[in-house]
VMD Tcl script that builds the backbone (N, CA, C; Angstrom):
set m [mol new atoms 213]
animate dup $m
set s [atomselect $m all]
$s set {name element resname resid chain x y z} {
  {N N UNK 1 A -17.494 168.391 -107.948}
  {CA C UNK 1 A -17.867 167.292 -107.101}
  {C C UNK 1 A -18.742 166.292 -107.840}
  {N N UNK 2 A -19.782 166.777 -108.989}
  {CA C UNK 2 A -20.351 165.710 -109.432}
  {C C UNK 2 A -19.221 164.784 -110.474}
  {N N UNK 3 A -17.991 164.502 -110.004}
  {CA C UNK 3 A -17.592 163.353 -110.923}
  {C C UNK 3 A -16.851 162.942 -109.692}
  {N N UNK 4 A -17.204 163.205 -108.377}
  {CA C UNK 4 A -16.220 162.423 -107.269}
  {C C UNK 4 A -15.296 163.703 -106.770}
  {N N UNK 5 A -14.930 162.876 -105.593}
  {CA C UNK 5 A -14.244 164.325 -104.541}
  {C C UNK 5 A -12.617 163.817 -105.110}
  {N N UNK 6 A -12.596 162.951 -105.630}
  {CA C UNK 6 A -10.696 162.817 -106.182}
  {C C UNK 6 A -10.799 164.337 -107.740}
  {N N UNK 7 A -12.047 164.141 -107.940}
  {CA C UNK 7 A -12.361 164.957 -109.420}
  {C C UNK 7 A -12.015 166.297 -108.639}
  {N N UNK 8 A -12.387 166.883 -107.631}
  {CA C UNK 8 A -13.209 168.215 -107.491}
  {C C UNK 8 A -11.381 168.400 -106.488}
  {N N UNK 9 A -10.895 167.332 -105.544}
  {CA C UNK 9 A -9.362 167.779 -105.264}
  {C C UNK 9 A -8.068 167.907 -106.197}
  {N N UNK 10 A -8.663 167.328 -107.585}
  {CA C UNK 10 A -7.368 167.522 -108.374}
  {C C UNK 10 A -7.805 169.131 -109.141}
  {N N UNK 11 A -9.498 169.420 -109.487}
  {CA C UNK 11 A -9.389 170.773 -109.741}
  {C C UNK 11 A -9.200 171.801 -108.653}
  {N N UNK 12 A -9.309 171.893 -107.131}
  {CA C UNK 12 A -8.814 172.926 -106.643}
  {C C UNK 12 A -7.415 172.789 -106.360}
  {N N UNK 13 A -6.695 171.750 -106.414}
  {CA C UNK 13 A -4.925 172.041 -105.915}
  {C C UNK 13 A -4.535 172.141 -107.188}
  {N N UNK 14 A -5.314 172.379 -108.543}
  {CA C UNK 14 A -4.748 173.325 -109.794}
  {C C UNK 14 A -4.748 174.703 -110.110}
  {N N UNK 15 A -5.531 175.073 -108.731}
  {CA C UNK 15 A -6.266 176.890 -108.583}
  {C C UNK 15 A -4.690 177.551 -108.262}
  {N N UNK 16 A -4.201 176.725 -107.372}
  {CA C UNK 16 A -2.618 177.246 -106.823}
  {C C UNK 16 A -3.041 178.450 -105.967}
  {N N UNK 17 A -3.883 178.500 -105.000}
  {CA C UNK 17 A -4.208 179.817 -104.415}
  {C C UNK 17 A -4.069 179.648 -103.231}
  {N N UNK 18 A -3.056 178.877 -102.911}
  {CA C UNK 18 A -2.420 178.669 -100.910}
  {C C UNK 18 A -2.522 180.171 -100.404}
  {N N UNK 19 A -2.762 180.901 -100.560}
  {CA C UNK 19 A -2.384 182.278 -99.798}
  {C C UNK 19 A -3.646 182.772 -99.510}
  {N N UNK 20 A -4.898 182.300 -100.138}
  {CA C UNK 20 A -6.460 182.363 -99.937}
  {C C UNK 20 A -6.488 181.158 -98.976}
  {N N UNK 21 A -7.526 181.972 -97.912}
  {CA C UNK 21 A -8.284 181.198 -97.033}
  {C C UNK 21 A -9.392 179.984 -97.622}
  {N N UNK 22 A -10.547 180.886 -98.747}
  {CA C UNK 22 A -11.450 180.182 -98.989}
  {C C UNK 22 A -10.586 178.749 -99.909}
  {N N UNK 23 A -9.507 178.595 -100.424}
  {CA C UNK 23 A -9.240 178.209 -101.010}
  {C C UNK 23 A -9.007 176.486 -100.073}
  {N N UNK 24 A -8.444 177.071 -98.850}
  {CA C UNK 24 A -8.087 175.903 -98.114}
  {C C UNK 24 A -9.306 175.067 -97.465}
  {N N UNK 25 A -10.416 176.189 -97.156}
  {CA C UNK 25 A -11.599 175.238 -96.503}
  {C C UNK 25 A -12.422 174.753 -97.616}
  {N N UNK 26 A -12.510 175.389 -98.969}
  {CA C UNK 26 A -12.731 174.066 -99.699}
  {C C UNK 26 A -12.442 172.954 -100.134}
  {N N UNK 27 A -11.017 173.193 -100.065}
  {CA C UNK 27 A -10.006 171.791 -100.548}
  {C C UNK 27 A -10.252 170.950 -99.516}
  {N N UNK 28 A -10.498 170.868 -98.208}
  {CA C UNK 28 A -10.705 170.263 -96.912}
  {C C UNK 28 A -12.242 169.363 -96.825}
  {N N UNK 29 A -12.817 169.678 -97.857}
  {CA C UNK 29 A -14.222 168.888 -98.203}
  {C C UNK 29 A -14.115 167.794 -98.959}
  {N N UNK 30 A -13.229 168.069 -100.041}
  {CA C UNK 30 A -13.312 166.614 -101.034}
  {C C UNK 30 A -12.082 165.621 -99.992}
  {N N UNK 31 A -10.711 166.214 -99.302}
  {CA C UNK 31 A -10.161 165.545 -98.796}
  {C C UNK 31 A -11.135 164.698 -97.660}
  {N N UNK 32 A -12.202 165.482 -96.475}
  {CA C UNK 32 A -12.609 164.742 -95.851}
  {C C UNK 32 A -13.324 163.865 -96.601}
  {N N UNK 33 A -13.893 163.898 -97.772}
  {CA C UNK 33 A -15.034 162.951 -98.426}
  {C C UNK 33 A -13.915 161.624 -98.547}
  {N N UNK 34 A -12.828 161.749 -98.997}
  {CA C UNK 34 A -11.691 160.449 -99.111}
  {C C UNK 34 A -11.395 160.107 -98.232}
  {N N UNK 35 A -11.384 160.133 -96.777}
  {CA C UNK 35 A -10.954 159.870 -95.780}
  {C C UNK 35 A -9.791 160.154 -94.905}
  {N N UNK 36 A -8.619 161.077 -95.624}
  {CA C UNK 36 A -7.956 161.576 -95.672}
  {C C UNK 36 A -8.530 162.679 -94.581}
  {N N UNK 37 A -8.644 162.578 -93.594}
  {CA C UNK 37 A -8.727 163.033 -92.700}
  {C C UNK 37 A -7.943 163.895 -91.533}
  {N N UNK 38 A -6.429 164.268 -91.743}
  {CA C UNK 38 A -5.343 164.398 -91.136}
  {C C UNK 38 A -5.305 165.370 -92.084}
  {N N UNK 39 A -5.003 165.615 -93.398}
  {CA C UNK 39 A -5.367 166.282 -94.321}
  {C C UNK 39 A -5.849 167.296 -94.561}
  {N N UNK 40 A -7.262 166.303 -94.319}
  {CA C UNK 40 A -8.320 167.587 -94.293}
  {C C UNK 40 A -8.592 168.407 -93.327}
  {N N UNK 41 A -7.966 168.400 -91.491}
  {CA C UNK 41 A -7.938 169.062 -90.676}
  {C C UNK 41 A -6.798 170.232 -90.616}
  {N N UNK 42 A -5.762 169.818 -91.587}
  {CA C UNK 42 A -5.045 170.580 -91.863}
  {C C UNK 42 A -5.487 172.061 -92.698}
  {N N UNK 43 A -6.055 171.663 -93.676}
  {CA C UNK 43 A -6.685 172.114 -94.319}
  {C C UNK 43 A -7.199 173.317 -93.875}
  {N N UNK 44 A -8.413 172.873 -92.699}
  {CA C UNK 44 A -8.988 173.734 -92.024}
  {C C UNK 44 A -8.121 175.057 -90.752}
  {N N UNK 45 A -7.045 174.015 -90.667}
  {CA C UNK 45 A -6.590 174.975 -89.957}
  {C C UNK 45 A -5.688 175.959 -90.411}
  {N N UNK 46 A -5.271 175.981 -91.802}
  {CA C UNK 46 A -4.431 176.906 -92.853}
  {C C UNK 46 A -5.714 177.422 -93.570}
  {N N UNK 47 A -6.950 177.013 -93.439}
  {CA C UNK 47 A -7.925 178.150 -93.293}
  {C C UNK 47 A -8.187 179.292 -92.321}
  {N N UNK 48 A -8.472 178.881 -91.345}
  {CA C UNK 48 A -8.802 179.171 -90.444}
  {C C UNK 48 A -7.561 180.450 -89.611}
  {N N UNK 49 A -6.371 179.860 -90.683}
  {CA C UNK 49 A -5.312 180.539 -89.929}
  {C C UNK 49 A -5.557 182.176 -90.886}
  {N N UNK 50 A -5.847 181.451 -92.126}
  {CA C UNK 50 A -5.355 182.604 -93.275}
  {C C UNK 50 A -6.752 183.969 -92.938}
  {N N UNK 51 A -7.713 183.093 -92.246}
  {CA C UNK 51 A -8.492 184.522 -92.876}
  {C C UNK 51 A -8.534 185.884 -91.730}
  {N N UNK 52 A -9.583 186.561 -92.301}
  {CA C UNK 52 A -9.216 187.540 -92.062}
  {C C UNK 52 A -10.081 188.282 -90.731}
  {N N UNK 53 A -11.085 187.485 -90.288}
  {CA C UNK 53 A -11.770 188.150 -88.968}
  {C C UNK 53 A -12.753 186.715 -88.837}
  {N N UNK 54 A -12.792 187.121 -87.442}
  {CA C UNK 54 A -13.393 185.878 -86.728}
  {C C UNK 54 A -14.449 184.524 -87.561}
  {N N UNK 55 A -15.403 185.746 -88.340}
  {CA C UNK 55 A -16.264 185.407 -88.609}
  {C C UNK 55 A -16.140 184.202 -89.906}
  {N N UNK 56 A -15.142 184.994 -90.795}
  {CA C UNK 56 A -14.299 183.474 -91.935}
  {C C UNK 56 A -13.686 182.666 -91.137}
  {N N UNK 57 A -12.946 182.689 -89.712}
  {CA C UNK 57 A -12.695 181.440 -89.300}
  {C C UNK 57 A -13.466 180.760 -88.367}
  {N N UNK 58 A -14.610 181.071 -88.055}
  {CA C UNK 58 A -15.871 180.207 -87.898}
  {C C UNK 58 A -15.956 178.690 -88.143}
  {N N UNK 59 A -16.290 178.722 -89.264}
  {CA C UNK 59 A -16.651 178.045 -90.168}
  {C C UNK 59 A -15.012 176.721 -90.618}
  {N N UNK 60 A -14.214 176.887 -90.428}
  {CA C UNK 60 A -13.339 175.878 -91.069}
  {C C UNK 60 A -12.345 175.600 -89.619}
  {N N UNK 61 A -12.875 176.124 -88.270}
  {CA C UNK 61 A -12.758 176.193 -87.292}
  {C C UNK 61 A -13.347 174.832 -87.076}
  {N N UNK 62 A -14.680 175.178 -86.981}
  {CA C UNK 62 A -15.708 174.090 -86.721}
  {C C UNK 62 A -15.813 172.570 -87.197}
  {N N UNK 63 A -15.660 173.223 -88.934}
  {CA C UNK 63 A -14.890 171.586 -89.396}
  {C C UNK 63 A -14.419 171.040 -89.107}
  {N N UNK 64 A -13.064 171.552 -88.514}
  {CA C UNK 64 A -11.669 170.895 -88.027}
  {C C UNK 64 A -11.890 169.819 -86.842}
  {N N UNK 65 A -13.040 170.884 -86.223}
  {CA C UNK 65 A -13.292 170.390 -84.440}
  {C C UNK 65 A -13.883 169.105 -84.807}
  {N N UNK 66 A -14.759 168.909 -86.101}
  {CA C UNK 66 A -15.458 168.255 -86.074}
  {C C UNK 66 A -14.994 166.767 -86.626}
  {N N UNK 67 A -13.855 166.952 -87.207}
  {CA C UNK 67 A -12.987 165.834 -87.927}
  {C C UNK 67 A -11.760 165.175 -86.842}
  {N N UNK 68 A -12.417 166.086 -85.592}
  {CA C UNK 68 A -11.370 165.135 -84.257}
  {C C UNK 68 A -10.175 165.934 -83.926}
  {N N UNK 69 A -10.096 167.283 -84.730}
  {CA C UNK 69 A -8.696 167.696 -84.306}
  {C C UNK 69 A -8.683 169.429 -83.644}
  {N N UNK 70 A -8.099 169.598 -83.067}
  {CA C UNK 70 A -8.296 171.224 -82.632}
  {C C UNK 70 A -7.480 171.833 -83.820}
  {N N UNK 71 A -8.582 173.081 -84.086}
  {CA C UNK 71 A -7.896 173.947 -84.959}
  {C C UNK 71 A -7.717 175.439 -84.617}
}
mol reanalyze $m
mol bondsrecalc $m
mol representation Tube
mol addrep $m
């Protein structure tokens, strides 16, 4: 993130780790920082979908809610 959230989204969609949860609610931070907002609720909710007990989808739950979209 310190060279910009375009910096910090081109290094996590090089991790290639769609099948990890944590993977999606971080990618969902530099997208909301761009405005990309549709995106980034997505994001949260292929988090939110992937993990594994309530308590990891908390958290990228909340994001989602918070970027205007139900997740």
């Amino acid at each position: 993130m310190s060279q910009g959230p375009e910096s910090a989204l081109a290094l996590v969609d090089g991790l290639g780790l769609d099948s990890c949860h944590v993977f999606h609610a971080v990618r969902a931070d530099p997208l909301r920082r761009l405005g990309r907002t549709e995106e980034a609720t997505g994001a949260s909710r292929a988090a939110a979908a992937l993990a594994g007990n309530d308590a990891e989808r908390d958290v990228p739950r909340r994001n989602g809610e918070a970027l205007g979209g139900p997740v």
